[in-house]
C-alpha positions, 0 to 999 in steps of 0.5 A, spaced: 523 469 523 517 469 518 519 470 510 514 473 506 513 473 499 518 478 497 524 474 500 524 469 494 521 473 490 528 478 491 533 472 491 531 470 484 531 475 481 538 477 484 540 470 481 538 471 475 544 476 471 544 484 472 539 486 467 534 492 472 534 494 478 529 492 483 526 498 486 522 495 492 515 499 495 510 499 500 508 503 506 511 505 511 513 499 517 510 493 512 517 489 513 521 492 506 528 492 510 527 485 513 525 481 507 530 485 504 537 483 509 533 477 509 534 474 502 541 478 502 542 472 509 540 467 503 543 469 497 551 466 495 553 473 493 557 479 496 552 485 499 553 492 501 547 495 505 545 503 507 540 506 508 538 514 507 534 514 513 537 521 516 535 525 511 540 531 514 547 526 512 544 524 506 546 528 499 547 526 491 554 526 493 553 521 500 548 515 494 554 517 490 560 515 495 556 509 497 555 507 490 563 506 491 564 503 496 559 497 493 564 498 487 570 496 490 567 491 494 566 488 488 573 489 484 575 486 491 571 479 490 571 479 483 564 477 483 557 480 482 555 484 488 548 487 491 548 493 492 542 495 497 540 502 499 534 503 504 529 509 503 533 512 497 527 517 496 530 521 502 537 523 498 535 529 493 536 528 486 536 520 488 534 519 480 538 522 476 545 519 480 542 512 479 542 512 473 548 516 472 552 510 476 547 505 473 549 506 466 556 507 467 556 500 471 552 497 464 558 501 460 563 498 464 560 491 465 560 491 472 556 486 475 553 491 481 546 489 482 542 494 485 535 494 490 533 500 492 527 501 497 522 506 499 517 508 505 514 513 501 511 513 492 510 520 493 518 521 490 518 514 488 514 513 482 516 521 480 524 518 479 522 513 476 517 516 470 523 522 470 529 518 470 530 511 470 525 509 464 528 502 462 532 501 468 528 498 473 523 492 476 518 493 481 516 489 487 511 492 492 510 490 500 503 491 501 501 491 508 500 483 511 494 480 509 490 475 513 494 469 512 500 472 513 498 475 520 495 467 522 502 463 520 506 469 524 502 472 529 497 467 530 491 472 529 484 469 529 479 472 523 477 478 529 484 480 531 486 481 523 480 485 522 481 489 528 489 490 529 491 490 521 496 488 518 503 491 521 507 487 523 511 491 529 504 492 533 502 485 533 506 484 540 501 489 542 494 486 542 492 484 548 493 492 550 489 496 546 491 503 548 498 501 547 498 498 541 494 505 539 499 509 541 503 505 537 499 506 530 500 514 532 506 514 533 510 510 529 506 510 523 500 514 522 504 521 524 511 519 521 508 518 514 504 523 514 510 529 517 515 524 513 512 520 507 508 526 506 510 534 508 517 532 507 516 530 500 510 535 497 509 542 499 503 541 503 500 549 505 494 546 510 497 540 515 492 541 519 487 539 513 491 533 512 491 530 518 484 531 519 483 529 512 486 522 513 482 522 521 476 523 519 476 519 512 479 512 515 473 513 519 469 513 514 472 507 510 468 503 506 463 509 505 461 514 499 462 520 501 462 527 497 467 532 496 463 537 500 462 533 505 468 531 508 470 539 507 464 540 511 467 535 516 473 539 517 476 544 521 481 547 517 478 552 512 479 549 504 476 547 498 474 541 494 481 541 489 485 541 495 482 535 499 482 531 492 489 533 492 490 531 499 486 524 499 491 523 493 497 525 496 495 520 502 493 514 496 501 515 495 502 514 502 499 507 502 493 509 508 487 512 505 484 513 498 476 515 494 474 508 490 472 511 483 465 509 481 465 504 476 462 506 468 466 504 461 466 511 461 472 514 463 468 522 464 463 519 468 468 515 472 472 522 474 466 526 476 464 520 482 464 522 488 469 517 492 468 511 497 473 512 502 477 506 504 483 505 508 489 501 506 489 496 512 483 496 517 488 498 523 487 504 521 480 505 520 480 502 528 485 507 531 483 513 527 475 512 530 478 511 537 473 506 539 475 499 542 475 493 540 468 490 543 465 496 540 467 494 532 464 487 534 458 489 538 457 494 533 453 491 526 454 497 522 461 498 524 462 492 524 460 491 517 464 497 514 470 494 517 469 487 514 468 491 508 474 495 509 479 488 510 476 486 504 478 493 499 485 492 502 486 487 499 483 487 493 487 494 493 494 490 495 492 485 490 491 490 484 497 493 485 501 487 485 497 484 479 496 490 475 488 491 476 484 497 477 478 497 485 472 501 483 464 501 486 458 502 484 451 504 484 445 505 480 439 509 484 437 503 490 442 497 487 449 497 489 456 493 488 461 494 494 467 492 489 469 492 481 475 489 479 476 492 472 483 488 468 483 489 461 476 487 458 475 482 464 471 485 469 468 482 477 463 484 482 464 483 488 459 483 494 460 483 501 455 480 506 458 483 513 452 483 517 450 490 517 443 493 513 445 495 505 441 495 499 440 487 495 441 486 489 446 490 487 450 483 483 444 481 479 443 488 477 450 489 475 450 482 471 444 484 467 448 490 465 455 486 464 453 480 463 461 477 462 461 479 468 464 475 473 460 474 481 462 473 488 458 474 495 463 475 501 461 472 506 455 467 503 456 460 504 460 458 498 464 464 499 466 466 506 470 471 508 476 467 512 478 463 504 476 470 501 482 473 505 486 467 504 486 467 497 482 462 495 478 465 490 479 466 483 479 473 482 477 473 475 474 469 470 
């Protein structure tokens, strides 16, 4: 079975000695529970494995109790143990009984080491900012890139860019229809009913769901506030759809690319390039077929654009820079990585009919300012996605 990244990375951390608990995140069906009893297979230490996936049997009491268990497990052996617990976001108050049984294990020098993962960052990132300030590390399970679909499912550049980067749908391919059931199924609608309306009062569903249907759609798109509102069924305003588009940003399938300036006001009153977090979900929420994204150049252009913004995004939540764009009148940058002072533009020559120049016009105004065209002959797009470049200078 393939091994991504994370499994090392967990396997190192959990032999170094107890210091924070590793919270693991990323959307849903990226592989969290598999690399997770993957490095418990290859780690020398006890473990205690549960999950809080039926939120009807899960409470405070119930993280509480199996906390315990992983207590005595400990005691028994007389040695460090690691105590996994999959989807802590469905248990309610799951912070504050963490930190609870954290400190008290750190006050009592007990040798429980902890990993807890989630589906979803909505409640994640709130109890974490709340409760566990000091206590934890995080690690990100990003949707799988290029590299990883090549090695483990064999996928040529075509099939990555048009079935995504889900593991579980791989075995799907050479069905279409299937494998569109499937996304619809198993992943967008769970994490919209679940990740989502479970874990933010959402007063308009329907506007959500055609919210996320209609702006994967659009990916690699700028696209106003108004104009989406006008796109969609269900009555609404600006504010809410901003809100819904950052509720599914939390989810990890869809976001509005902010437009890049050093000045922070103009940066918030941009309006949004739509860009999906896997390019599978572009494909099915567009409902069109494979021959017609490839035979397609305007499509098929905002859907290499797309392959390309997810991975710059699972690229900058994991090393900690920030995905912009930018436009000034007729010249235009698809992509602007911001890590502290350093900054890189990055254009992509995907086939379709775009404005020229955007890369020159930027260096004139950021000279420091570090230079790719995705797809040109020094930069083609299957190293790109690989990883071969620097991002940064």
């Amino acid at each position: 079975m393939y091994k991504r990244k994370l499994v090392s990375q967990l396997i190192q951390r959990m032999n170094e000695d107890r210091h924070f608990m590793q919270i693991v995140v990323g959307p849903r069906q990226t592989g969290k529970t598999t690399a997770t009893t993957q490095a418990l297979d290859e780690l020398q230490q006890g473990s205690y494995y549960t999950s809080a996936d039926d939120p009807a049997l899960v409470s405070m009491e119930w993280l509480s109790n199996e906390w315990e268990h992983a207590r005595i497990l400990q005691a028994q052996s007389r040695a460090p143990v690691v105590l996994v617990i999959d989807e802590i976001q469905k248990v309610p108050e799951w912070s504050s009984i963490a930190k609870m049984l954290w400190d008290e294990d750190t006050r009592k020098k007990i040798p429980l080491k902890v990993i807890l993962t989630g589906s979803s960052s909505l409640l994640i990132n709130k109890g974490m900012s709340e409760s566990l300030m000091g206590r934890f590390e995080v690690l990100y399970c990003p949707h799988w890139n290029f590299t990883e679909c090549r090695e483990a499912f064999g996928y040529s550049l075509d099939d990555f860019l048009f079935f995504g980067g889900y593991p579980g749908a791989a075995a799907l391919k050479e069905d279409e229809s299937r494998w569109a059931r499937y996304m619809g199924t198993s992943i967008v609608e769970p994490t919209i009913s679940q990740d989502v309306m479970l874990m933010e009062n959402v007063r308009k569903p329907a506007l959500l769901r055609s919210l996320f249907t209609i702006g994967a759609g659009y990916s690699a798109q700028e696209v106003s506030y108004t104009k989406i509102l006008g796109q969609l069924q269900d009555a609404g305003n600006t504010v809410t759809v901003a809100h819904y588009l950052e509720l599914l940003e939390k989810a990890g399938i869809l976001c509005g690319l902010n437009k890049f300036s050093l000045n922070k006001l103009a940066i918030r009153k941009s309006s949004p390039r739509l860009m999906v977090f896997d390019t599978s979900l572009m494909t099915y929420a567009d409902g069109a077929t494979r021959r017609r994204f490839s035979g397609n150049p305007e499509d098929k252009g905002h859907l290499v654009e797309s392959a390309v913004g997810a991975y710059l995004l699972a690229r900058g939540q994991e090393e900690g820079f920030d995905v912009f764009w930018w436009r000034e009148k007729e010249k235009e940058v698809d992509f602007v990585l911001q890590n502290g002072s350093r900054i890189t533009a990055i254009e992509v020559k995907s086939g379709r009919v775009k404005r020229t120049g955007g890369s020159v016009e930027f260096q004139k105004q950021y000279p420091q300012a570090l230079s790719y065209i995705i797809g040109s002959a020094n930069h083609r797009l299957e190293e790109f996605l690989s990883g071969e470049f620097n991002l940064f200078k």
